[in-house]
N, C-alpha and C positions, 0 to 999 in steps of 0.2 A: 504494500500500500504506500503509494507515495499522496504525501501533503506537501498545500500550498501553504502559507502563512496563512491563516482564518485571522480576519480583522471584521471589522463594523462600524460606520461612519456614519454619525447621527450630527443630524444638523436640526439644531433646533428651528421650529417653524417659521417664517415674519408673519405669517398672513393672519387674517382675524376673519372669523366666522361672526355674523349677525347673531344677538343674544338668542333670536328666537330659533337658531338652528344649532344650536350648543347642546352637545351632550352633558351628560352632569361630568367628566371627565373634559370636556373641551375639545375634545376630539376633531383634528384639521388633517392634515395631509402629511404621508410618511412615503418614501420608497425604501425596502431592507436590500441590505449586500451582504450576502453568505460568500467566503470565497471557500469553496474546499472540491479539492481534482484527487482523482482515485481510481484506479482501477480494477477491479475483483474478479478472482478464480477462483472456481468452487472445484476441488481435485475430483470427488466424486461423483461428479456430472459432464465436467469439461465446459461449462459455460461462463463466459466471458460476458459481462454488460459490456454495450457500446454506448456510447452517449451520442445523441446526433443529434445536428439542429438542418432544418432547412437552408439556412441561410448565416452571417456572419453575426447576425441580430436579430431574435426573433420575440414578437411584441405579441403576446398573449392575452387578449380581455377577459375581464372577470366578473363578476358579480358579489357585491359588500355586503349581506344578509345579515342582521342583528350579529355585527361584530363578527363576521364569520367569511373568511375569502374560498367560493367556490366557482370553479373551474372547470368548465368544460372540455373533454376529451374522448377518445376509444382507449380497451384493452382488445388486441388481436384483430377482431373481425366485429367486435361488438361497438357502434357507434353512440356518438349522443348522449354521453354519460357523464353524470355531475361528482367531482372530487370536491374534497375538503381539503384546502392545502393547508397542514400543518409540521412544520419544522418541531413540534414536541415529538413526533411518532419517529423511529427508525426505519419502518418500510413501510411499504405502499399496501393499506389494507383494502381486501375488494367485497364488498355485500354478499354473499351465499345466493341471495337470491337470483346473480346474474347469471348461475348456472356457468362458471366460466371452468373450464376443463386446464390445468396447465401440470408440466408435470411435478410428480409429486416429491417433495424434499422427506419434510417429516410432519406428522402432527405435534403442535406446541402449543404454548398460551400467546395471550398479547397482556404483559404487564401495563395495567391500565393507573390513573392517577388514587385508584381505589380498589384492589383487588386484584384478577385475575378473569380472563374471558379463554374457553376457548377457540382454536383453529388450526389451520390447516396452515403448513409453508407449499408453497410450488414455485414451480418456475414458471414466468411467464413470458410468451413470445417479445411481447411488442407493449408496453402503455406511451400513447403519446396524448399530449395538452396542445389545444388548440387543432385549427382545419389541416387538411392534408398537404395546401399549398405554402405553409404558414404556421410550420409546429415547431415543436422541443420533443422530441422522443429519446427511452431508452431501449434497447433490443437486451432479449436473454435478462432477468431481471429477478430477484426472487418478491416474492408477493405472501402477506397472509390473506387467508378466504375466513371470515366469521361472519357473525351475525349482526347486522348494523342496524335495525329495524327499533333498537329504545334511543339509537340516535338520531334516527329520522322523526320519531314520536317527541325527542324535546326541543328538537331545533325547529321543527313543523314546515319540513320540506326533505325532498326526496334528495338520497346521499347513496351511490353508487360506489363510491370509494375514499379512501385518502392516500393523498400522494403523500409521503415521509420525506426525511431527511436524504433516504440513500436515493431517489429519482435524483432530488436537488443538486447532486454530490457532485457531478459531470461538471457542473456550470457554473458562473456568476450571473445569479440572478436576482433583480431587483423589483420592489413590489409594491408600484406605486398606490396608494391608497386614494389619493386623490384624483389622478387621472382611470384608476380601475384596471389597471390593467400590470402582466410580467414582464419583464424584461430580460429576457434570458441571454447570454453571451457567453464565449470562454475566455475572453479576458477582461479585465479589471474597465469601466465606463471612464473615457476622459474626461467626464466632469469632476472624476475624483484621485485625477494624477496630478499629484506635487499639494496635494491638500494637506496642513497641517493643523490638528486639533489644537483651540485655546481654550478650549472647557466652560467656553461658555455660552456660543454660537455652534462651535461644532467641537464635536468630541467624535473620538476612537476606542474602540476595545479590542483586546483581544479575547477571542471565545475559546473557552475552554471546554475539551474534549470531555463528554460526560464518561463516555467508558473507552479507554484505550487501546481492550485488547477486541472490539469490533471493531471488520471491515468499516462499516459506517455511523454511527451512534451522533446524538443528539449533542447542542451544544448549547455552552452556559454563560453567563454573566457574572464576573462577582462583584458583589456590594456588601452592604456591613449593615446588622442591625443595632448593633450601639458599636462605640468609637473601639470599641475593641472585640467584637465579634463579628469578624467573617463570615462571610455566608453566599451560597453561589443561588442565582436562579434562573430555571430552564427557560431561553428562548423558543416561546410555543406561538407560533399562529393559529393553532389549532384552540387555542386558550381565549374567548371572546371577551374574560375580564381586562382589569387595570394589571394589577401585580398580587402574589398571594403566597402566604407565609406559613409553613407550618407549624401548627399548634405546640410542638414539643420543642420547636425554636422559638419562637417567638416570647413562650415561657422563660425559655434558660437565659435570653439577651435581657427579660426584664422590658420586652417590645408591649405583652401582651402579661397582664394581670386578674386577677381577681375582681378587681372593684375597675378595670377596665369599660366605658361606656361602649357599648356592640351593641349592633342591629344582625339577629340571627335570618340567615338566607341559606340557600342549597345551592351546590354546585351540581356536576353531573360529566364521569369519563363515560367510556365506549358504552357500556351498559351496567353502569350501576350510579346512584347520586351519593353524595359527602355533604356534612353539614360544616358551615362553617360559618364564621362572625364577619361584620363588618365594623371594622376600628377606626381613628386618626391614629398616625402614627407620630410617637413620638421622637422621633429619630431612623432614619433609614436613606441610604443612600445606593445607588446604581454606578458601580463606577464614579464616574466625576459628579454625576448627578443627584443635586440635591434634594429627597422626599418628605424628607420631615413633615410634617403635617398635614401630611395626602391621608386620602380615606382606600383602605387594603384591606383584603379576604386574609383572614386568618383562619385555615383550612384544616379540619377534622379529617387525615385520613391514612386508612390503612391501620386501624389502632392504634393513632399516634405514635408506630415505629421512628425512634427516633434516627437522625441523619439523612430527612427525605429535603428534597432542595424545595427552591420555594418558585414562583412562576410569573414568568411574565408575557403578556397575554398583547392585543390587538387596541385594545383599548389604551396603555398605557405607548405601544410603537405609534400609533397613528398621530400620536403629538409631537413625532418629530421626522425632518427627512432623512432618509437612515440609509 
């Protein structure tokens, strides 16, 4: 596996939305840059992903549904199908319902942000995003097949798939939220060569590999929730909140207490829901960025196993161009 440098370039917004088109987060316009190049051999099958784009640049439209970026595409021969693009997930999961044939790896789970679900691994020929004349595909691809049918029930629109992190993996791709649409490339956008962050207008991170002995795995952020506690959190598109902290951290930093003022609300992964608090915070930071007194999910889950990270969601990236 070879890597690129994985960087991320948030430029905070100028523009101003009209009061009466303000989300309660403020939410304006972002584009994300993932940069991560890889290429994977699986010994006991012989399959190779290719990453292919039609062209040197290829501009993908999307649809912003309650915080939620979904993408039209095909798997193989099956047209006209709606993804969830999220950078929380590792691979590309497909609905059971589409009845999609590929061949088979092994039966496994999909570690969800609450549990466990299961499914099936295969390989699959071909997922491409966007029209035939005007795509990003990958060929030879591994894929889970489950059940997606309690996420179509909470989101309340029909969900064919999710594209993961490992589709992403081939490209630098950017994702604009306020024009609606990807941007997919293999190299780096010259709007963002010789750009250097002053941490106040624009800033930089570097994203940290959530698990380093996967081919492809998800990537993080770190910030701190008091001046001396570290804390990393997962870059999730797939995540429709602000940012969200786990219960057993947010404890031990002394973020989240007892006599803490919350407003109780439900979150919800692949098929199961979390309960969780909504706080102000007293102290938190993203990198260069300061949160201190933003309002975050303090999330109930998995048995408050402690050392789960914490997330940052669609709501809190759409505030800046990224």
């Amino acid at each position: 596996m070879n890597h690129t440098r994985i960087d991320i370039y948030m430029h905070k917004c100028p523009h101003h939305v009209p009061h009466s088109k303000r989300i309660a987060l403020n939410a304006v316009s972002i584009f994300i840059v993932l940069l991560l190049s890889f290429s994977c051999a699986w010994a006991q099958t012989n399959f190779i992903s290719e990453y292919l784009l039609d062209r040197d640049t290829v501009e993908v439209p999307f649809e912003y549904k309650d915080h939620q970026i979904l993408v039209h595409g095909q798997v193989d021969d099956r047209e006209a199908l709606t993804f969830l693009l999220d950078t929380g997930a590792s691979s590309p999961v497909l609905n059971k319902t589409l009845g999609i044939n590929g061949t088979h790896i092994k039966d496994t789970v999909i570690q969800e942000a609450e549990g466990q679900t299961l499914s099936e691994s295969v390989w699959i020929s071909d997922i491409r995003l966007g029209n035939k004349e005007n795509s990003v595909h990958v060929h030879n691809i591994a894929a889970l097949i489950a059940d997606l049918s309690n996420m179509e029930k909470v989101l309340g629109h029909r969900i064919d798939g999710i594209v993961g992190i490992s589709f992403l993996a081939g490209y630098v791709t950017e994702i604009n939220y306020n024009a609606q649409k990807l941007i997919v490339s293999k190299s780096l956008p010259r709007s963002l060569e010789g750009k250097h962050p002053d941490d106040q207008k624009l800033f930089r991170f570097n994203l940290i590999d959530s698990n380093p002995l996967k081919i492809a795995s998800c990537v993080m952020i770190g910030g701190q929730l008091h001046s001396k506690y570290d804390y990393n959190f997962l870059l999730d598109t797939g995540f429709g909140g602000y940012l969200s902290v786990a219960q057993s951290a947010g404890l031990e930093a002394g973020l989240y207490k007892s006599d803490t003022p919350q407003i109780p609300t439900t979150n919800y992964s692949v098929s199961r829901m979390f309960r969780s608090n909504k706080i102000r915070a007293n102290y938190l930071t993203l990198g260069a960025i300061n949160l201190s007194n933003r309002v975050i999910s303090i999330d109930f889950r998995n048995n408050d196993a402690y050392g789960q990270t914490g997330i940052v969601g669609n709501r809190f990236l759409q505030n800046y161009r990224v």
